[in-house]
N, C-alpha and C positions, 0 to 999 in steps of 0.2 A: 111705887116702891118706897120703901126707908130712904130717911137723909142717908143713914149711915154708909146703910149697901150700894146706894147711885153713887154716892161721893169714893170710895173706895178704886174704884177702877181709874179714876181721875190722878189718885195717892201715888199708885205706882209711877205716875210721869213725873213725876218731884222728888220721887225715892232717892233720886243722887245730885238734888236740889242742895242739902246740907250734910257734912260728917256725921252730924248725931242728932238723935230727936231732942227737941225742946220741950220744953214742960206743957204740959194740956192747958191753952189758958181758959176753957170752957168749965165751968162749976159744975154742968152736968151731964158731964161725961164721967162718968167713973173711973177710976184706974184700973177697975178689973175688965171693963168690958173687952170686950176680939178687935174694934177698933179704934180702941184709942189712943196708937202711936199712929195709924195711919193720920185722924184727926189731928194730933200733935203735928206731925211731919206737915201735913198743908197749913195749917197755923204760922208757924214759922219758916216758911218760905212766902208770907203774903196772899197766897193761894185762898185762903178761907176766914174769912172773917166776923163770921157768927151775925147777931141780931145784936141791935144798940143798947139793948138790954145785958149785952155779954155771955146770952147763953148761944148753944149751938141748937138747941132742939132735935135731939137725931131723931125722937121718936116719930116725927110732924114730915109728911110727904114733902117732899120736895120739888118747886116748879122748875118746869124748863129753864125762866128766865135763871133763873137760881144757878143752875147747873151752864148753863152759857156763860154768867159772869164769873163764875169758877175756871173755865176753859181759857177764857181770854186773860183773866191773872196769872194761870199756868206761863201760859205762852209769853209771856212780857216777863218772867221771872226764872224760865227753865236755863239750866247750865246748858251752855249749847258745845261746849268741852267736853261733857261726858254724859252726853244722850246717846242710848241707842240705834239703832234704825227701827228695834223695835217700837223701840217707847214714841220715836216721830211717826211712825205707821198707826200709832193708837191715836195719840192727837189729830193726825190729818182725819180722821174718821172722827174722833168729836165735834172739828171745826166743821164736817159736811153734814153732822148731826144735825147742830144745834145753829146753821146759819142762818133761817129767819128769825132767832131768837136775837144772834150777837146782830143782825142788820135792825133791828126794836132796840136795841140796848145801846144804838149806833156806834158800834162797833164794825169797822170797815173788814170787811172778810176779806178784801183782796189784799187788802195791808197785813190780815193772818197766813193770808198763804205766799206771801212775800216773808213773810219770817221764818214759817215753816221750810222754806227752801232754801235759806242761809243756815237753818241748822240743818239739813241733810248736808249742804256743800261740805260743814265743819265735821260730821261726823268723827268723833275721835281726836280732833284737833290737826286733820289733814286734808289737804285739800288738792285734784290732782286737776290739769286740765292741759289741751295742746292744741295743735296746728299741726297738719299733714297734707303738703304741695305737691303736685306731682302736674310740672307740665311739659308739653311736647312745643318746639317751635320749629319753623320752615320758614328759615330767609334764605335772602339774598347773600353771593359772598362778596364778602366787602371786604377792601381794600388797605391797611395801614401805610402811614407813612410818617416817619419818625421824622422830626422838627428839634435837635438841642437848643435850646434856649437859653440866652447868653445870664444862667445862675446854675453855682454849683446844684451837679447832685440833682438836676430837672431835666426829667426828659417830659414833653408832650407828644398828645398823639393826635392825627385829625384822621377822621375817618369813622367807618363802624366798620367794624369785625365781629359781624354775626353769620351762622352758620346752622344749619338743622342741629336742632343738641333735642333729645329726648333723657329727663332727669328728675330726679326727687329732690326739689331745688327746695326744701324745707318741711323740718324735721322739730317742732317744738313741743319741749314736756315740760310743763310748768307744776312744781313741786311748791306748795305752802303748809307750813309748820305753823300751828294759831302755839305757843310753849305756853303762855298765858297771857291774861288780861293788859300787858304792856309787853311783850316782846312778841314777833314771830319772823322767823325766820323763809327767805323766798330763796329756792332754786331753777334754775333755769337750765336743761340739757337741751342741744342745738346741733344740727347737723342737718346733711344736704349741701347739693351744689357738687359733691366728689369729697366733702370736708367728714371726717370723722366724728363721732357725736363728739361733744367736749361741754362743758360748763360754761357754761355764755354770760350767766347772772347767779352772783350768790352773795347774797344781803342779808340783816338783821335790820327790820324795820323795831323800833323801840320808843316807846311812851314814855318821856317824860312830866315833871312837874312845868303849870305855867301852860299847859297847852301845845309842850315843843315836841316835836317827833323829830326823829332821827333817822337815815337811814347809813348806815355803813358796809363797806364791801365795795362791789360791783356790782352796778343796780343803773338802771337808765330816767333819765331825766332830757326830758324837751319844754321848754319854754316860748315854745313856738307853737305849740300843735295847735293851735285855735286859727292857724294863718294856712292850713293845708286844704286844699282840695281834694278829694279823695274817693275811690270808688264805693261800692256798696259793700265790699268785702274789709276796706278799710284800710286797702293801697295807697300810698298818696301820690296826689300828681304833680306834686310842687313840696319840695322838701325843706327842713330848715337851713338858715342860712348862715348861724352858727353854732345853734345847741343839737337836740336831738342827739345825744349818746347814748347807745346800748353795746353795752354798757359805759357807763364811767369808771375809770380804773381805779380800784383802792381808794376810794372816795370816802368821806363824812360830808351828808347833807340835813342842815336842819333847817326845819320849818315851825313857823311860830304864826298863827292865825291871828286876826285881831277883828273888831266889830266892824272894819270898812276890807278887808282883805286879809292880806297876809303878806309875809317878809320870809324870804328865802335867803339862803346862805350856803357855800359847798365851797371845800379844799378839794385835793386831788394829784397824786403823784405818782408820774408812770418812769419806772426804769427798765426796759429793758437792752437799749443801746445808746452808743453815744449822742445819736438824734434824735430818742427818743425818751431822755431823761428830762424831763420838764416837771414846772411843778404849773398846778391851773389852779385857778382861784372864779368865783363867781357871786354874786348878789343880784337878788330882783325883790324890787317891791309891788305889790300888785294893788289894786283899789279899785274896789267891787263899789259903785258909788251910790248904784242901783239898779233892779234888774234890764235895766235898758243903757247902761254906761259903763265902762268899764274902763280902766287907766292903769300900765305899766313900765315901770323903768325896771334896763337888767344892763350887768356890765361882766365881760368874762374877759379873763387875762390870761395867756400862757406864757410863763416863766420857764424860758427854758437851759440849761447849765452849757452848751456849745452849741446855740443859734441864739439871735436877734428875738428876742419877747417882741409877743404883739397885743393889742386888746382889743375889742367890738363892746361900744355903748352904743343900745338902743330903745327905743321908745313903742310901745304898745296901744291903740286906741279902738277898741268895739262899741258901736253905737247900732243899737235893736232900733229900728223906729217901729217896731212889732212885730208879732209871731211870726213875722214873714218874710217881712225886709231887714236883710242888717250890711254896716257900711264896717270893715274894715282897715285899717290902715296901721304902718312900721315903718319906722325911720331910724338907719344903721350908718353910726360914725365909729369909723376906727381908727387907730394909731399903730401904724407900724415903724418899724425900727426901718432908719434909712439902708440899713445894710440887707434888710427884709424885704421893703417894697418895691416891687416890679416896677412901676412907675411913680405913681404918686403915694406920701406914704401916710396920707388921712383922708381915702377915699368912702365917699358914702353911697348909701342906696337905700331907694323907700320906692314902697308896693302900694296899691291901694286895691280895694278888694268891693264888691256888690254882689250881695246871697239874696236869692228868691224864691222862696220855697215849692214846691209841688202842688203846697196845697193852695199857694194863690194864682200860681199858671195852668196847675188842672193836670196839666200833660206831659209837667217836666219840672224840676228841682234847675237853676243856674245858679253857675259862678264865674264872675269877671273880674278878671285881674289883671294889672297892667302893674309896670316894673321899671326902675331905670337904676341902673347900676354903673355908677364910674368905674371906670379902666383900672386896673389895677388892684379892684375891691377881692377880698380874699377869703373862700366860701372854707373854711378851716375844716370841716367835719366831713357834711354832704355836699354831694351833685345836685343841686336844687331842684334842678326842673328836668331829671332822669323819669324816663318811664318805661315802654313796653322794650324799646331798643336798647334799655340799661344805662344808657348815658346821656347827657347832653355835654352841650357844645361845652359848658364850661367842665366838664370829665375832662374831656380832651385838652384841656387847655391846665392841668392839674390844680385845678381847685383856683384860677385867677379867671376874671373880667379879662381878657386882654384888652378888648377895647369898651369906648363909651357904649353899654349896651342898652336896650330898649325890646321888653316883653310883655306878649301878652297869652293872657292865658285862659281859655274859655271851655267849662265841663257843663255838660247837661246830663241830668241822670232821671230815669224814666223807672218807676214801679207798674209794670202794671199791672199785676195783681201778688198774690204771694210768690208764684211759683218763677215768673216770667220780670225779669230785669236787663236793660241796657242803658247804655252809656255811650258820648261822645265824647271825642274832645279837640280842641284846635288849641295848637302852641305857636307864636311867632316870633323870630330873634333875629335881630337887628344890629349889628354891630360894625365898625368899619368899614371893608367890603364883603362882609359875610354876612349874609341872610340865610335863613332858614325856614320852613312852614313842618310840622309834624301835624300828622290827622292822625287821631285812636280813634278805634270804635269796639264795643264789644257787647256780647250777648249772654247772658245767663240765668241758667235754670238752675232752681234749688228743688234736687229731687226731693231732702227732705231739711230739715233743719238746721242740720248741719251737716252735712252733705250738701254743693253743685258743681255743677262742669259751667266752664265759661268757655266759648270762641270767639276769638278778638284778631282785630286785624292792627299792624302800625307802619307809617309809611313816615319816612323822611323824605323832604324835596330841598334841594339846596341849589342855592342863586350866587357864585359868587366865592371867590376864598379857594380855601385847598381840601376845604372838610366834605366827604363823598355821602350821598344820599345810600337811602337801604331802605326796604319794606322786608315784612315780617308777616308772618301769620300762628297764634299760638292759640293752641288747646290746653285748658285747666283742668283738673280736679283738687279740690279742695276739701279736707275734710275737718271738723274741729270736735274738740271730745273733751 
């Protein structure tokens, strides 16, 4: 076929590449001919770039190779703001066209159809995606007993209070705004549990100069998540032990990259009662040292206007010794106000952690964790080490150490083929005269993608103290979209 005629159906996918045609920079191409605002229009989006000589030659057949390196400039150059699903339906059929061509041109086709499916997500400049939980559980009844504890305004609880509850325990619709090249806009609608939908996260993430992003609103930040065990759906079994907020309340957080990591910064001010008027401050520096090393400091403060400020510095260390093994470790000093701390009022805690992958045990992914946490230490956010039964010991204990504690924390997780996944888990706590052992176990099939059911079992056994044992049995469906 003609250059002219091959290349014309190409034109249309860059048609809304530019506001207005450019000038023809080909000498022989005429201004009268039928295509020479199409040739114009891919000229000036990069798309087409003639022979070194300057001409375009329309009259001269044109090769496959020809037409693949036109495809793959397309694609590295298309507004992905105002493509249509048609125009991405044309392209995904040129790229199955012409892929032994762009694989000779070395041209990675899976890296084409990896960007072909960022511009489907952005269609329009919207992007819609969620989570839909629906599960059933069968416990034990268990028991509360209320303990006041000698500080205002603290009750604790020891026990579990689980019960058969069948529920739509989560309801996520994640709304993304691309507005342009430096802003877009994230919302977040939430409900489940008995809770009505409500607005859970709504941000403006924003580009600045210098490399700084911004995010403003209510938007979630964890500085911990590399320290979490977690199932295959992406539960965790060990939580942060003081970030992890979703959201942060009426926050500004900005971040600033640099050639060994990056530096973090966040304000943040919540009023809505007298104990809940605090202002929170936070900084982390991180350093990426190389792909096998990794080093962070973070420090978060809450400034609060009628209670005692408190603050948690701590320290971040990942060391790969390869694709397979890597060694973990965090070290948490904090300062609290003597009128604040339960007992001691600069207690610390540090984890250390060993990941071994699936693929060098063959028949199972591990992770071992062990923990010691001083008395007193104050988990501000999350219930750390909360799982199938909702709480742990330190839930009960409202977010304190009561005593010198000592955990360990062992998850195995098993693929064994697509459809078919399970998981273990063994938890042990230590503290005072209260012991604990929790065992998870659970099993799940992915009928398809995003679609499975999981059945999991969880048992608490307790040694000791006033805190009461419970077992559980839950049914999942999970869906994401």
């Amino acid at each position: 076929m003609k250059r002219i005629f091959a290349l014309i159906a190409v034109a249309v996918l860059v048609a809304f590449a530019a506001p207005a045609f450019a000038a023809n920079p080909f000498a022989d191409v005429p201004m009268n001919h039928w295509a020479y605002d199409a040739v114009a229009q891919l000229a000036s989006t990069g798309c087409l770039v003639g022979y070194p000589d300057g001409a375009y030659k329309g009259p001269q057949p044109a090769t496959r190779y020809e037409l693949a390196a036109v495809v793959a400039r397309c694609l590295a150059k298309i507004d992905m703001e105002k493509a249509s699903k048609q125009d991405l339906e044309m392209l995904k059929k040129l790229v199955v066209e012409f892929k032994s061509e762009l694989d000779a041109l070395g041209v990675k086709v899976d890296k084409l159809d990896a960007r072909v499916a960022v511009l489907e997500e952005r269609i329009g400049g919207w992007k819609f995606s969620g989570n839909f939980r629906f599960t059933a559980k069968w416990a034990d009844d268990g028991d509360i007993e209320d303990i006041i504890v000698n500080q205002p305004g603290r009750t604790n609880y020891y026990g579990v209070d689980q019960d058969s509850d069948w529920s739509v325990d989560r309801f996520r619709w994640n709304i993304v705004k691309y507005v342009d090249d430096k802003v877009t806009l994230n919302v977040r609608l939430q409900g489940g549990g008995g809770d009505a939908l409500k607005v859970a996260r709504a941000y403006a993430t924003i580009q600045f100069p210098w490399d700084i992003t911004a995010n403003i609103g209510r938007f979630p930040l964890d500085w911990e998540a590399d320290f979490y065990a977690t199932d295959f759906a992406g539960y965790m079994m060990n939580d942060a032990y003081v970030t992890d907020y979703d959201p942060l309340e009426t926050a500004v957080w900005f971040t600033k990259p640099f050639s060994m990591g990056n530096f973090e910064m966040f304000v943040a001010h919540n009023e809505d009662d007298k104990y809940s008027d605090y202002y929170q401050y936070g900084a982390r520096l991180a350093f990426d040292m190389n792909e096998n090393l990794k080093l962070a400091a973070s420090y978060v403060k809450y400034d609060f206007k009628n209670a005692p400020d408190f603050s948690t510095l701590w320290g971040d260390l990942i060391v790969n010794f390869n694709e397979n093994v890597a060694f973990k470790g965090q070290y948490f000093v904090q300062d609290l106000n003597e009128d604040w701390a339960w007992f001691d009022d600069s207690p610390s805690a540090w984890k250390a952690i060993v990941t071994f992958s699936q693929d060098m045990l063959k028949f199972t992914d591990l992770w071992i964790e062990y923990a010691q946490i001083d008395q007193g230490f104050y988990f501000a956010n999350a219930d750390p080490y909360a799982w199938a039964l909702e709480e742990s010991i330190f839930g009960y204990y409202s977010g304190y150490a009561r005593y010198d504690s000592k955990v360990l924390n062992i998850v195995a997780r098993q693929k064994w083929n697509d459809q078919w996944w399970t998981y273990v888990r063994y938890f042990s706590y230590e503290g005072g005269n209260e012991d604990y052992d929790n065992y998870t176990g659970s099993v799940r099939y992915n009928y398809t993608p995003n679609l499975w059911f999981e059945l999991g079992y969880d048992k608490v056994d307790v040694d000791g103290g006033t805190w009461i044992g419970d077992d559980m049995v839950w049914f999942r469906t999970t869906v994401n979209f």
